[in-house]
ZAMARGU-4260 file (C-alpha; in steps of 0.2 Angstrom, whole numbers, plus 5000, padded with zeros to 4 digits):
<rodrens>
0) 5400/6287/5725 | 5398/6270/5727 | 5405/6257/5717 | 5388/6252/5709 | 5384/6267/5705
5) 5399/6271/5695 | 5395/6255/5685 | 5380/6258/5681 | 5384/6278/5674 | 5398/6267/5664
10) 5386/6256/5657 | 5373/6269/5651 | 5387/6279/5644 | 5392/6264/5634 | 5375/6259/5630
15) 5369/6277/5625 | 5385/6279/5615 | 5384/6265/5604 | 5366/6269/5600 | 5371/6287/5595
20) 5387/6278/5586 | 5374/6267/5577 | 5359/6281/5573 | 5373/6290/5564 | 5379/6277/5553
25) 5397/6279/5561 | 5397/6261/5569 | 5392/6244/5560 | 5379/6233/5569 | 5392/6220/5571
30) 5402/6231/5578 | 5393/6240/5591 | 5382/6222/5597 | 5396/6217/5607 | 5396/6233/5616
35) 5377/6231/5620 | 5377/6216/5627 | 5392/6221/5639 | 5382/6235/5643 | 5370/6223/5646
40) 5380/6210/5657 | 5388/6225/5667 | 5368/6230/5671 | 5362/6214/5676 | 5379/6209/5686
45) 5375/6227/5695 | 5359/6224/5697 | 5361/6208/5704 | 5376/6206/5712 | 5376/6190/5721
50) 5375/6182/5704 | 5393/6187/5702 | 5398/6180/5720 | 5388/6165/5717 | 5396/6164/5699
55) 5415/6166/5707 | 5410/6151/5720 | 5406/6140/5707 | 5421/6143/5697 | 5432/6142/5711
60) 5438/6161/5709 | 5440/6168/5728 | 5437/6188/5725 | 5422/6191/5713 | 5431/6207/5705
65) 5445/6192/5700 | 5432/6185/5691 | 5427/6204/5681 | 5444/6207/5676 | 5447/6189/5670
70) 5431/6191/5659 | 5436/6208/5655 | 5453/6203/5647 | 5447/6187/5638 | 5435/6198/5629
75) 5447/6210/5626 | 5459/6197/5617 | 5442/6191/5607 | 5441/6209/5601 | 5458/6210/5597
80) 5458/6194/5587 | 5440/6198/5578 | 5449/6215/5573 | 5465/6206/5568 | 5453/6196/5556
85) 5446/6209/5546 | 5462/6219/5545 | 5470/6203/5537 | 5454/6202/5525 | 5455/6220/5521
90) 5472/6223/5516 | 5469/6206/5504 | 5454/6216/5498 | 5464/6230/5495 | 5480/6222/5485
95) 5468/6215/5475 | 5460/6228/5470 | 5478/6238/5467 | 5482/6223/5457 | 5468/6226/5449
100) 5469/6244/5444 | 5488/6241/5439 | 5482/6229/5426 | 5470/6242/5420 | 5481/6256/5419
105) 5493/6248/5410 | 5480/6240/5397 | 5474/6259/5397 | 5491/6265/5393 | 5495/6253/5380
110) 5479/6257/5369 | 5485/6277/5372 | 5499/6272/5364 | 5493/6262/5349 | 5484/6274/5343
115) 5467/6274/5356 | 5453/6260/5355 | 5442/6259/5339 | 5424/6261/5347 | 5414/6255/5334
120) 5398/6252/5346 | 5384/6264/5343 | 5383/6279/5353 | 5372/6291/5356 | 5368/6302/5341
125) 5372/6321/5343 | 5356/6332/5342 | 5368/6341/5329 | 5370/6326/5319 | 5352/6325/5316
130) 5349/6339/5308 | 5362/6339/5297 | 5379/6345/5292 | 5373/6365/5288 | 5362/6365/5302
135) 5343/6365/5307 | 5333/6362/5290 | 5324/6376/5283 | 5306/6372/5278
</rodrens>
């Protein structure tokens, strides 16, 4: 099997993977666009191959596949740093909202203790209490 070959199998895998991932609501869109456009890249650079020699000459990179595994590892670290983003805005999410709930349990606790809230708002009325203390009302 050649080497095309294999990237091209890869790439469909990759490609058909994220669409399943995202027709069953187990991947974000912002998540999974990253991965389709590699897919994408790693199609075309198969398809047309002396792009990536050309592109390697121009940068002044002597092996083409030097080139791939540069690319590959500075998208790598851009994955890891987006990631290490929304980690950091998650857990700030998630003390707040601990924060959050302690203040409330507390409060909660406190009005257990003195006695419970006086809910003086109009609820809704029983059906019994519509018909009276003894009951439905004989006719």
């Amino acid at each position: 099997m050649s080497g095309y070959v294999l990237a091209v199998l890869g790439a469909c895998l990759i490609l058909g993977f994220m669409v399943e991932l995202l027709r069953r609501r187990r991947l974000r869109e912002k998540y999974a666009a990253l991965w389709i456009v590699v897919s994408v890249v790693v199609l075309a650079t198969v398809a047309m191959p002396d792009t990536l020699r050309r592109l390697a000459d121009l940068l002044g990179v002597a092996v083409p596949l030097n080139l791939v595994f540069f690319g590959s590892l500075v998208l790598l670290l851009a994955v890891a740093i987006q990631l290490s983003a929304e980690i950091t805005s998650l857990e700030r999410e998630v003390q707040t909202l601990a924060e959050e709930v302690a203040l409330l349990r507390h409060r909660f606790e406190a009005l257990e203790r003195s006695g419970g809230p006086r809910d003086e708002r109009p609820g809704p009325v029983p059906q019994d209490a519509e018909r009276g203390p003894a009951g439905p009302a004989a006719s």
